[in-house]
C-alpha positions in Angstrom: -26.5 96.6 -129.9 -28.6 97.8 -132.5 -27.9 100.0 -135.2 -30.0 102.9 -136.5 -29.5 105.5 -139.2 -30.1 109.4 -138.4 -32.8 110.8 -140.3 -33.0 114.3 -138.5 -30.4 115.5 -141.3 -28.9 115.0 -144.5 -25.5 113.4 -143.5 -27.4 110.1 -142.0 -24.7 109.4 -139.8 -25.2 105.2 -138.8 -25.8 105.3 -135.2 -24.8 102.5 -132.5 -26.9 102.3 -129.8 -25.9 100.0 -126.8 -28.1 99.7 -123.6 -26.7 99.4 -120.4 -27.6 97.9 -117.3 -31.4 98.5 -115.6 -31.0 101.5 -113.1 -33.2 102.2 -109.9 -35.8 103.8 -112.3 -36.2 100.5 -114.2 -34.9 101.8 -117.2 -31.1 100.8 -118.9 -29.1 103.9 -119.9 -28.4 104.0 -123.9 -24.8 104.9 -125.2 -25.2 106.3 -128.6 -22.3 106.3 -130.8 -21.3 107.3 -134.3 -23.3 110.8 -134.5 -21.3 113.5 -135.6 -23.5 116.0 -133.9 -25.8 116.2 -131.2 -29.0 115.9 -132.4 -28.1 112.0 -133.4 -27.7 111.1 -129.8 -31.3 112.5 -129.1 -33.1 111.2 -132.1 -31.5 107.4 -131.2 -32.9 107.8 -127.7 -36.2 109.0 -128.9 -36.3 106.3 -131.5 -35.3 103.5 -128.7 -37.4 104.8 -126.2 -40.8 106.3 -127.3 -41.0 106.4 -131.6 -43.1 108.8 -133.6 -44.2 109.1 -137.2 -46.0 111.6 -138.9 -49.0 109.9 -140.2 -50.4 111.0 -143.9 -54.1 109.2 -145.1 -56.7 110.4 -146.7 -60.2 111.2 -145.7 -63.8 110.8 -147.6 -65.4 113.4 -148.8 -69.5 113.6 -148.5 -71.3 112.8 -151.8 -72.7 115.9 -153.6 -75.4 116.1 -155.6 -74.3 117.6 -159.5 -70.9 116.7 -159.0 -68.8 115.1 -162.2 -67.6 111.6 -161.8 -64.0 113.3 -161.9 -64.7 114.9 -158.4 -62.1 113.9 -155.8 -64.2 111.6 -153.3 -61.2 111.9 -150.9 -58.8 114.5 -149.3 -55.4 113.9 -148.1 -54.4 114.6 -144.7 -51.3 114.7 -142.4 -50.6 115.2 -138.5 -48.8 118.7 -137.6 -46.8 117.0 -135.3 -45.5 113.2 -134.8 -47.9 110.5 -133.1 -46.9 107.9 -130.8 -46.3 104.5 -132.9 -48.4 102.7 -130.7 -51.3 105.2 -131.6 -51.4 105.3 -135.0 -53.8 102.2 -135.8 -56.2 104.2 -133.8 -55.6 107.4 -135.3 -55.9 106.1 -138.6 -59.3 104.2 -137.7 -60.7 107.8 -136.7 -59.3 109.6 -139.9 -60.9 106.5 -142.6 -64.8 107.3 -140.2 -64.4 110.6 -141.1 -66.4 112.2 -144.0 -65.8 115.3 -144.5 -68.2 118.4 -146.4 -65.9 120.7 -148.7 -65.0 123.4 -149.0 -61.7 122.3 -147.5 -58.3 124.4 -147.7 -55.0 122.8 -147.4 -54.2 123.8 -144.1 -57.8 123.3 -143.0 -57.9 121.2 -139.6 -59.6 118.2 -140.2 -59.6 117.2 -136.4 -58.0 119.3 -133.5 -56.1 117.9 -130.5 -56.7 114.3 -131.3 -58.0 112.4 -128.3 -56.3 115.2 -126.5 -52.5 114.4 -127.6 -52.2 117.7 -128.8 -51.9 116.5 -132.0 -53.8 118.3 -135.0 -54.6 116.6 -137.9 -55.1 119.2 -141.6 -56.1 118.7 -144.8 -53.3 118.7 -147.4 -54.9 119.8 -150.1 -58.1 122.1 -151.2 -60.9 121.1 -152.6 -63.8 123.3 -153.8 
């Protein structure tokens, strides 16, 4: 059995998920317990089965010419939507190659549809 917390809302409800026995597809049916709504059951079977993070890192910025030793050299940058745990060494890899030429708005995408995931990854913050 192994015990997770909820994180989907405030109440973090603590979450007992057992596994059952392998079926025909190869994979055990999980018996969630303790969630005081719905959403609980689905986030433990998410969590068991395939977790995602968003990732946050930041990015480098292109050296400019004129520009005061104050000037941000880097940008912050998050995913728009969760990435696969197993991906995010790789996705991280990509973001610290990047250098990237301001001007950049928060919002900005920095890279679009990620090795074709769907993910998008945007700049968190603007620099001018």
């Amino acid at each position: 059995m192994r015990v997770l917390t909820c994180i989907i809302c405030p109440v973090g409800c603590s979450l007992n998920v057992e596994e059952g026995s392998p079926g025909f597809d190869g994979f055990a049916p999980l018996t969630v317990t303790g969630n005081n709504c719905p959403r609980g059951a689905v986030y433990a079977q998410e969590e068991i089965r395939a977790p995602k993070r968003v990732v946050t890192a930041t990015c480098a910025l292109e050296e400019r010419e004129g520009t005061s030793l104050y000037a941000p050299r880097r940008v912050p940058v998050k995913t728009l939507l969760p990435c696969p745990k197993e991906r995010i060494a790789d996705l991280l890899a990509d973001l610290y190659r990047l250098r990237l030429k301001p001007p950049i708005k928060s919002g900005d995408p920095v890279i679009a549809d990620w090795r074709e995931t769907g993910i998008t990854v945007a700049a968190t913050r603007t620099i001018g």
